[in-house]
SEVOZA-23648 format. One record per residue (C-alpha): x, y, z. Coordinates in pm, whole numbers, plus 32768, in hexadecimal, padded with zeros to 4 digits. Layout:
N
XYZ ...
END
This chain:
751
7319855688BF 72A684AB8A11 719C838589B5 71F88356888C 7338829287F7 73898121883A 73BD80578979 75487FED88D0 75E57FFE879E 75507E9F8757 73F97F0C8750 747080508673 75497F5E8577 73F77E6D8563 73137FD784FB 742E803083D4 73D27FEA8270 74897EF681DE 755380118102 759F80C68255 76317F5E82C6 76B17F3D8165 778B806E81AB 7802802A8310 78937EFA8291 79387F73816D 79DB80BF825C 7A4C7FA8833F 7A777E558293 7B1D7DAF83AB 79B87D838448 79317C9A831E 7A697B9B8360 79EE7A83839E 78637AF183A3 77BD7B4D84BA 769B7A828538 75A97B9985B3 75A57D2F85D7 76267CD38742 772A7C4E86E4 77807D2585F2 77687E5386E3 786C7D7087DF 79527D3886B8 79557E97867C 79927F0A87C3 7AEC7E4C87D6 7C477ED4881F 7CDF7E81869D 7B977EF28611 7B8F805D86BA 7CE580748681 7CC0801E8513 7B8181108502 7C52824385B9 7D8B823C84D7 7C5982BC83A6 7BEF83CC8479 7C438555840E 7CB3861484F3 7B5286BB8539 7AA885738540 7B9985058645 7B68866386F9 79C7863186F3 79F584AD879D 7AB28544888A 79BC862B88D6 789B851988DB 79AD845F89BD 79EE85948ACD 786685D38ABF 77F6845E8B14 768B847F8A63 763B85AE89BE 7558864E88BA 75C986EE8733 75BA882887B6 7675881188CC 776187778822 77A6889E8731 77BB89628879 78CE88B988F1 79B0886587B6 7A4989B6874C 7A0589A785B1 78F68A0484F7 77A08947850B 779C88A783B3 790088158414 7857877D8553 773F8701849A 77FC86698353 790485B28483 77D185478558 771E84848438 787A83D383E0 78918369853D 77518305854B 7747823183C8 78898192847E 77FA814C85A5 791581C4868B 77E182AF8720 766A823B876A 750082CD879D 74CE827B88E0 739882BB89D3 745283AD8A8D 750084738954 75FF84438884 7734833F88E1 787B82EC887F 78BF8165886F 793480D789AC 7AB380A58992 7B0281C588CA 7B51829A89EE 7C6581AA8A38 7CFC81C588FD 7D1C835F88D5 7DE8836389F9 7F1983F38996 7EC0841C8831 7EA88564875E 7D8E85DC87F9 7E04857C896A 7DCE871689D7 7C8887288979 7C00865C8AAD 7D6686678B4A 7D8B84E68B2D 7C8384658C34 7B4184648B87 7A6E847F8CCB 7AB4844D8E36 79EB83118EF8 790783F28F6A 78CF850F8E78 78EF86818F22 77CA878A8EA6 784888DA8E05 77FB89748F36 78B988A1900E 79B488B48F0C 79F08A488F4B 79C08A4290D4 7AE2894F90E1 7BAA8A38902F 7B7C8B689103 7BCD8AA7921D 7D348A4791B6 7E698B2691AC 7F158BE2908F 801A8AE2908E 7F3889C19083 7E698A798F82 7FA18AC98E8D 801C894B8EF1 7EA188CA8E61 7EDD89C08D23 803189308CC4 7FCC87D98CE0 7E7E883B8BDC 7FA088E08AE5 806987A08B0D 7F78867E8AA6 7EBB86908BFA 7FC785868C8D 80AD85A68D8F 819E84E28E5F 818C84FB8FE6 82B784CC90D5 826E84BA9271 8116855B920C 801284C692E0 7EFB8436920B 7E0784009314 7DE8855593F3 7CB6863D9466 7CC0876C93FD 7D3587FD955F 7E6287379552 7EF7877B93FF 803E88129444 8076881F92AA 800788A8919F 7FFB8749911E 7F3786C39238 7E5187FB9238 7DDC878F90C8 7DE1862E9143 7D01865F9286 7C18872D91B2 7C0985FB9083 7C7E872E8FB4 7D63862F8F41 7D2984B18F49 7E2F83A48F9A 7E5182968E86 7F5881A18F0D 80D581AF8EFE 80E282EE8F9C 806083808E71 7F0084A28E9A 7E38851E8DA3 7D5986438D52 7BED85B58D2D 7B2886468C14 7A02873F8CBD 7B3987CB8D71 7C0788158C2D 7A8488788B92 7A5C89978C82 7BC889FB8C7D 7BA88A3F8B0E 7A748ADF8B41 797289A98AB5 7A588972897B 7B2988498985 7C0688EB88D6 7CB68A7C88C6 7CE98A4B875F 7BF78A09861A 7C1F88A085B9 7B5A88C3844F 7C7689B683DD 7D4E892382CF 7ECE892B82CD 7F1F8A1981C8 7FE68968807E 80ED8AB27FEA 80998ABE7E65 81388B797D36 80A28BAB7BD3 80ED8AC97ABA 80608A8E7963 7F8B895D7983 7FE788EE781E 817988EB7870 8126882A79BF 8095872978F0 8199872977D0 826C86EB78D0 81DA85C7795F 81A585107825 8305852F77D5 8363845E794E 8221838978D7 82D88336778E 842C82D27824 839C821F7957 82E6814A783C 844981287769 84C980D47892 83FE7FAA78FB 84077F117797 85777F1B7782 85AE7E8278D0 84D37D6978C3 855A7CFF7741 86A87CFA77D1 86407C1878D7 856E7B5A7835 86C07AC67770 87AF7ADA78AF 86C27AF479DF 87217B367B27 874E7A607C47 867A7A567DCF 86F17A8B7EE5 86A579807FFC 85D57ABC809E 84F97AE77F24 857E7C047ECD 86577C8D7DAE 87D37C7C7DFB 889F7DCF7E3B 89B77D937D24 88687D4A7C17 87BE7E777C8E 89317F4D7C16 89317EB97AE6 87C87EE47A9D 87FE80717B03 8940804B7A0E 88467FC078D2 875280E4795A 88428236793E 879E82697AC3 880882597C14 87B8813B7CEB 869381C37DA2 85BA81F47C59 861D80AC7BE0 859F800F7D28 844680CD7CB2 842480547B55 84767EDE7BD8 83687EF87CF2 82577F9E7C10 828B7EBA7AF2 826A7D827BFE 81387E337C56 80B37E5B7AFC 80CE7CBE7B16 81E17D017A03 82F97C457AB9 82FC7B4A7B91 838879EA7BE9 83FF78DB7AF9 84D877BC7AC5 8613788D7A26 86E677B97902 87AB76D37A0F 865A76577A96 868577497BE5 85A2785F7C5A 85B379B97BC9 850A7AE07B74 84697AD67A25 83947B8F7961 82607B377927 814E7AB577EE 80B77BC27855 81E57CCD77D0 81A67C10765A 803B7CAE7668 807D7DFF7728 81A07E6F7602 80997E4B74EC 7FF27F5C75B3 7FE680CF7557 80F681847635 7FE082307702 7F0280FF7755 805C805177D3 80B8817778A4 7F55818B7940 7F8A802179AE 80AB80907A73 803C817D7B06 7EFB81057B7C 800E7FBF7C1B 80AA80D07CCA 7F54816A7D3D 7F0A80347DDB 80507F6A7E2D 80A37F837FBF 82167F897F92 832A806E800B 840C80617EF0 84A281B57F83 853280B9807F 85F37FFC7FBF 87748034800C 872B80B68160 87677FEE82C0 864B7F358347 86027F4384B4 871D7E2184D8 882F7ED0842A 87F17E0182DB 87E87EB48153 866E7EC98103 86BA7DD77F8E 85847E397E92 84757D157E74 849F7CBC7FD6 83277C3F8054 835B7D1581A7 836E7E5880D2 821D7ECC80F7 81397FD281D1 7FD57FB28228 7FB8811E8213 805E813B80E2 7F4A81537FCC 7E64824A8085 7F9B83188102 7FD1832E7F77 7E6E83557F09 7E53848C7FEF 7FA085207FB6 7F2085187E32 7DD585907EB7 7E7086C27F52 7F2987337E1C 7DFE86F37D48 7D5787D47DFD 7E3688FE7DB4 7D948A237D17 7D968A567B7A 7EE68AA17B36 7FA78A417C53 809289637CB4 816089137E2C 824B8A4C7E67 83A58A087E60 842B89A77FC5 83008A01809C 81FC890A7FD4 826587DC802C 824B87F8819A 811788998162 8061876B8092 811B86B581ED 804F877982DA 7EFE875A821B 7F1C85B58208 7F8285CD8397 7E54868883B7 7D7C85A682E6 7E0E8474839B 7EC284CC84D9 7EF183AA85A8 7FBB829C84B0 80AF82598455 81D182ED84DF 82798303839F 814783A982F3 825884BC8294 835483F0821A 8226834F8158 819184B68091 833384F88047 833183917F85 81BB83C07EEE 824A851F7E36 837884987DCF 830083307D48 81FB840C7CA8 82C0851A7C10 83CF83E27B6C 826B83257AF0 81D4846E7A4D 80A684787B2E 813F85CF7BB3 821086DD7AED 828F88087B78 81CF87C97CF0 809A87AB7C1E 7FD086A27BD7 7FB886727A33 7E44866D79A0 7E578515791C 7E9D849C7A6C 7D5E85087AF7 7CA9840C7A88 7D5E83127B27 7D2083617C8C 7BA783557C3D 7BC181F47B63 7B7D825E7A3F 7C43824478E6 7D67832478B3 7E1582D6777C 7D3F838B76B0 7DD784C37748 7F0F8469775E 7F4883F675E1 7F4885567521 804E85C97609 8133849675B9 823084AD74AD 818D84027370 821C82A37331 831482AB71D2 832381CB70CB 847E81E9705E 85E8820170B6 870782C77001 87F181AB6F9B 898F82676F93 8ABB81D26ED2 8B638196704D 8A92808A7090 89B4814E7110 881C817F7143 877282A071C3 862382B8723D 859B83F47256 84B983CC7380 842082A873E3 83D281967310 82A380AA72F7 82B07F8373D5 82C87EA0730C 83C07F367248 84807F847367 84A47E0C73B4 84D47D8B7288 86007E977256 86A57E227390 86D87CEF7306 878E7D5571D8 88587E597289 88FF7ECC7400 886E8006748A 899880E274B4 88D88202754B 879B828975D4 86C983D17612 8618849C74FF 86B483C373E4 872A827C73FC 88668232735E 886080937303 89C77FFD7275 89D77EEF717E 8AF37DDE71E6 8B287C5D7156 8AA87C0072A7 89667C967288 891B7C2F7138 89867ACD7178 88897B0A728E 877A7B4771A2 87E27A3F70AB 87CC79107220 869279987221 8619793670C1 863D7A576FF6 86E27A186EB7 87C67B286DFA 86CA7B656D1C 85D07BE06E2F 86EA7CDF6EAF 86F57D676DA4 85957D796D6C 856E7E086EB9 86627F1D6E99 86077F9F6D88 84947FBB6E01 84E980656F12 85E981526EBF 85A682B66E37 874182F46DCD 87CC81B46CC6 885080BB6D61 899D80EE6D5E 8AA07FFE6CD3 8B7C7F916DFF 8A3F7EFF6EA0 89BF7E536D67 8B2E7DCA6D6E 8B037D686EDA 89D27CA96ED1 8A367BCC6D8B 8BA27B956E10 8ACA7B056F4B 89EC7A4A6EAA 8AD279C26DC8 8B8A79236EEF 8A5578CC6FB7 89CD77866FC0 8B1676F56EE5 8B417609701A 8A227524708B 8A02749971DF 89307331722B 88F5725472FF 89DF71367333 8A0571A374A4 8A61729C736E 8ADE727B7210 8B6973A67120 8B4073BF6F96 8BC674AF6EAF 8BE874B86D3F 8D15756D6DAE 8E39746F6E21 8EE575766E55 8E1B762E6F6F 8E0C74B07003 8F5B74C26FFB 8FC975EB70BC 8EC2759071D8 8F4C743371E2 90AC74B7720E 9053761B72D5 91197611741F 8FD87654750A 8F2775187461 8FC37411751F 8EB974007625 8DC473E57516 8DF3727B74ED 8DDA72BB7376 8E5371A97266 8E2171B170EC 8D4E70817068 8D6E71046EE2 8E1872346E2C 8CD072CB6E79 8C3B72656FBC 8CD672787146 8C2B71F1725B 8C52723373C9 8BF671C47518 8BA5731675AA 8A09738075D0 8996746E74BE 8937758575E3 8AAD75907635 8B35752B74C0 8A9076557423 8B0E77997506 8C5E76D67501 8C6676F1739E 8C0778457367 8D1578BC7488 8E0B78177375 8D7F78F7727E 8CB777D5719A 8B0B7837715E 8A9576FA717E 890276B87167 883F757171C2 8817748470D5 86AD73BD70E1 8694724370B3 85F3729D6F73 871A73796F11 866474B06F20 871B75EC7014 86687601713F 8681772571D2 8728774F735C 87177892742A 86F578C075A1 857E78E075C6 84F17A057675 84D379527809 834979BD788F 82B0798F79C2 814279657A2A 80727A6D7AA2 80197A727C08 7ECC79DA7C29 7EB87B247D5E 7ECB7C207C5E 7D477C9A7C0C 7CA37D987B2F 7C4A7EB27C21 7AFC7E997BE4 7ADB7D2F7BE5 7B4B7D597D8B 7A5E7E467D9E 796C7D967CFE 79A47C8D7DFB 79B37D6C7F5E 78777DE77EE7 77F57C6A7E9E 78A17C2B7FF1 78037D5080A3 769A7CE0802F 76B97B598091 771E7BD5820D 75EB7CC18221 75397BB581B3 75BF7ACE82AF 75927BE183A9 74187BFE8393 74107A7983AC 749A7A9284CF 73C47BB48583 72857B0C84D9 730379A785BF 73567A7286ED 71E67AF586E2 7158798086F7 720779558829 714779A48978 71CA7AE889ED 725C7A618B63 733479338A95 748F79558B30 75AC79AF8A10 7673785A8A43 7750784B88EE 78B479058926 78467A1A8845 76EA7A4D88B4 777B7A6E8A0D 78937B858985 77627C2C88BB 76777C378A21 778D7CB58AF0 78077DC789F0 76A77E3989FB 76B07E518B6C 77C47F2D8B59 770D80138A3C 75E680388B2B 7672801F8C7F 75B77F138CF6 75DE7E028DFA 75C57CAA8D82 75CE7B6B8E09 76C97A5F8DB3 772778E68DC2 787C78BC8E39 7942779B8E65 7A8677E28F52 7BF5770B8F43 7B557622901F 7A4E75BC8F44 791A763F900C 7815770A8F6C 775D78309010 769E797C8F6B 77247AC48FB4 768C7C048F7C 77777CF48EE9 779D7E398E4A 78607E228D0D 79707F428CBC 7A267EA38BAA 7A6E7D678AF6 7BC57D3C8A2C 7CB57C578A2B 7BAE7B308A66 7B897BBF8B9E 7A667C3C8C6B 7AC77D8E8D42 798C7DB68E2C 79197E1D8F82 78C17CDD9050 77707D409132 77967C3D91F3 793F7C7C9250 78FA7DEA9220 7A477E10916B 7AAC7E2F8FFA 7B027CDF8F87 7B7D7C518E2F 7AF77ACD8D99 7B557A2B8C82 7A377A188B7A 7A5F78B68B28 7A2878448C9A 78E079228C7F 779D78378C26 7688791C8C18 76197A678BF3 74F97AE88C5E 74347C3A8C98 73F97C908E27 727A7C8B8E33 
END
């Protein structure tokens, strides 16, 4: 590959296609915030500490294993590379072109190279052994050299140099001497010392550099395949009862939701000073749910991700957690379209509701809502947990204790560097998944398929939903069974008109005077019960409810609240009566202005609840007479103005992606006007020059103005820039010396 290539990565990024760019930015989006001015300093941008690091943690395990290589072997061709990286050649090839599309590696004159800065950063990762931490020593030792070296030095030295490749390739030295001749070494230590066998690093701390690990391991840089896959255990199960079982958790996670956010749209819960959702709300949300705390936490957190809940101004004017318009549209939904909405939230939400009840690093409860309770790994960690188990053979599901960790060991080897917790992380994806119905049995249900490719799942997930009835079974207890679930909207309207005594595969609803009065505040007239019942009933309404709802109504409304502060009528002076003389109406302020009217000084809002705690059904009166009907009003917040159609925001990263290539070619097409010997004086155009340097190796000269104000050029070698700092050898103090970027004027090539 000598002669051809580039003469840096900024000459390489200004020969891609704009769809090559295109695709570097969208792998590594950090590099198109804010936009870059040129290719140059693009390829400086990219060549940054939080950028590699970034670009590393979305590296497989081969991928990483194949840098490495590129790393221990300096410049190199493709086919030496498959030489050294023990896997199969389409492995190396299918790693080397993601490298390359990323631009962590680059076509150089010389051969192939990995990105300056990436060396740095694989120290002590997962692939530390392959080049045994020390990528290569200052001045690189020839295979040759390499192996005479090692015949010189004893057994001890030689089984002292193996353990310290099996360990990392770092050790710790104690009175080793770090600078000894070979004749001298009275060590083992200082024999692999004297012999640069092993490489001080500072801190008493030696390394193994890479061509010596290479020819220890006999050219591999590793002992091991790296393109071998972590085996996930599997057992046989019927795909169809995987997936009944998963629509039945996809059913109740959807109950679930709706019931939780009517209750609180009526008696909403309180936040906490932190944001979050208070511990003693979360109980009695799991005591409404029939579930433990820990799934409760997970059907708050999704439906705040489905942009379901969020926060309001609760009945007393303070902040709370409301549902909101949004819940009015997503009930009129079919059941399957509302669960898909879910679980596409959960998909794509960053929190760690698993979290919730457990210690932070402080010592304090994780509460449920809390802004801190998220994890920037936490949506790919799921995506390729789900990944994993979607790629189980026909028929199979995760084996029973041994599939778990397996589906653990594949993501680690998919993404082995970050985060620490990546375990913890695939335990909480198959158990969030399995209580949503994206999983059933450790398999991953048909319908859900779909969703991890963005495209539209309810369609699959409808026939295997229990069909919606029409009617209940109305008993002579007061009773109404529904035998399965009902329509929406007959579902609401029933809860009105009745308490739901119990749930599961019938719903058994009980009639009380409270309830119906509840209907009647709410405008329905006796009539319309009636009317009601008998439509939906399949058994005859039986007579001790037709008596309940007409002794009700017959009461209701026989007492007539206005505004005076208040004033109460009744054809009845005899209900007047008995309020005027009850023994809780004192603090009423009431007083009787005519056999038929009472007036008080107490507000309506507290009159009326007053009132009906004495047993009275008043209604409000209108100036025109008329009843006007008063009920607490479902509460609703806004959506958050955050919360996007998925492909809307990506719809707008691609928009985004285009208008930086764009800018990008401005850029190159201005830096081409300019005479080729102009000095880079803008901050950036200096970083760009000097992270080119490094790429190529070249000396350059710069303008440098010292503490005391006095400018002078230096010619330097650049080794690294990070930090806004400039690591380079001074020529003219023959030393390595470090100066700060923004003290550096001009940068120029060294003719």
């Amino acid at each position: 590959m000598a002669g051809e290539g580039y003469r840096s990565l900024a000459d390489q990024l200004r020969a891609w296609s704009d769809q090559q760019l295109s695709r570097l930015l969208l792998a590594r989006p950090d590099l198109a915030t804010p936009a870059p001015q040129d290719s140059g300093q693009l390829a400086s941008r990219s060549a940054t500490r939080a950028s590699l690091t970034r670009a590393l943690d979305q590296l497989s395990r081969v991928e990483l294993c194949v840098l490495d290589a590129l790393v221990v072997a300096g410049q190199t061709t493709p086919a030496e590379l498959v030489s050294m990286v023990h896997a199969q050649p389409s492995s190396v090839d299918r790693a080397l072109a993601r490298l390359l599309e990323t631009a962590l590696a680059w076509e150089s004159t010389g051969g192939l190279r990995a990105l300056t800065g990436v060396a740095e950063l694989l120290v002590g990762g997962p692939t530390a052994g392959a080049s045994g931490l020390k990528p290569r020593s200052a001045e690189p030792l020839t295979v040759s050299e390499v192996e005479s070296r090692l015949a010189e030095i004893s057994p001890e030295a030689r089984v002292l140099l193996e353990h310290v490749l099996g360990h990392g390739g770092e050790a710790t030295t104690d009175s080793s001497r770090h600078t000894v001749s070979p004749t001298d070494a009275r060590t083992p230590a200082e024999e692999l010392l004297s012999r640069r066998l092993l490489v001080p690093r500072g801190g008493g701390t030696v390394v193994l550099p890479g061509e010596v690990g290479l020819v220890l391991r006999g050219g591999r840089t590793t002992l091991e395949p790296v393109d071998e896959l972590p085996e996930v255990p599997t057992s046989a199960r019927d795909r169809s009862l995987v997936d009944k079982v998963a629509a039945g958790a996809a059913f109740e996670v959807v109950r679930r939701v709706e019931l939780l956010l009517d209750h609180w749209g009526t008696v909403p819960p309180s936040i906490l000073r932190s944001g979050g959702l208070a511990v003693r709300d979360l109980r009695s949300a799991a005591t409404l749910l029939q579930v433990d705390e820990r799934t409760t936490a997970l059907v708050v957190e999704v439906a705040h991700a489905a942009g379901l809940l969020a926060v309001g101004t609760g009945p007393d004017g303070d902040p709370a957690w409301l549902p909101t318009d949004e819940l009015d549209r997503w009930v009129t939904r079919d059941a399957a379209e509302r669960w898909e909405v879910l679980a596409r939230a959960w998909l794509d939400s960053p929190r760690l509701p698993a979290l919730v009840g457990q210690k932070d690093p402080a010592g304090k409860t994780w509460n449920a809502l809390v802004p801190e309770l998220t994890g920037v790994h936490q949506v790919e960690t799921r995506r390729l947990t789900l990944d994993v188990v979607g790629a189980l053979p026909a028929g199979e599901v995760l084996a029973t204790g041994t599939g778990v960790p397996g589906v653990v060991a594949r993501v680690a080897w998919l993404r082995p560097r970050r985060p620490r917790t990546r375990s913890d992380q695939v335990l909480w994806a198959l158990e969030e998944a399995s209580v949503l119905g994206v999983t059933g049995l450790g398999g991953l249900a048909s319908f859900a398929r779909p969703l991890l490719v963005g495209e539209d799942a309810a369609p699959l997930l409808a026939p295997l939903l229990p069909a919606p009835v029409d009617h209940v079974l109305v008993q002579a207890d007061l009773t109404a069974v529904a035998p399965g679930p009902l329509e929406s909207t007959l579902a609401r309207r029933l809860q009105v008109l009745a308490d739901v005594e119990s749930r599961g595969g019938a719903t058994v609803y009980r009639f009380t005077p409270g309830s119906v009065r509840r209907a009647l505040d709410l405008g329905w007239t006796a009539v319309e019960v009636h009317d009601f019942l008998g439509s939906v009933s399949r058994t005859p309404v039986p007579q001790p409810l037709t008596y309940l709802v007409d002794d009700t109504a017959r009461t209701f409304g026989s007492v007539r609240v206005g505004h005076a502060e208040a004033f109460l009528r009744a054809d009845d002076e005899s209900a007047l009566t008995e309020i005027l003389h009850h023994p809780q109406a004192r603090t009423l302020g009431l007083r009787r202005l005519a056999p038929t009217v009472l007036i008080s000084d107490t507000p309506i809002d507290v009159l009326l609840p007053r009132l009906r705690e004495l047993g009275a059904a008043p209604v409000v009166e209108a100036p025109d007479g008329t009843v006007r009907v008063a009920r607490p009003d479902q509460l609703r917040a806004r959506v958050p103005r955050e919360r996007r159609p998925a492909g809307a925001r990506v719809a707008r990263e691609t928009a985004g992606v285009a208008a930086v290539v764009t800018a990008v070619r401005a850029g190159d097409a201005a830096a081409a006007s300019r005479p080729a010997d102009a000095p880079s004086l803008t901050p950036s155009g200096s970083l760009a020059a000097l992270r080119e340097a490094v790429e190529r190796g070249a000396s350059v000269v710069i303008g440098y103005v010292d503490n005391h104000g006095s400018r002078s050029d230096r010619v330097v070698d650049p080794l690294s820039v990070e930090g806004g700092r400039l690591t380079a050898r001074d020529h003219r103090a023959d030393d390595t010396r470090v100066f700060a970027v923004h003290r550096i004027t001009s940068v120029r090539s060294l003719g």
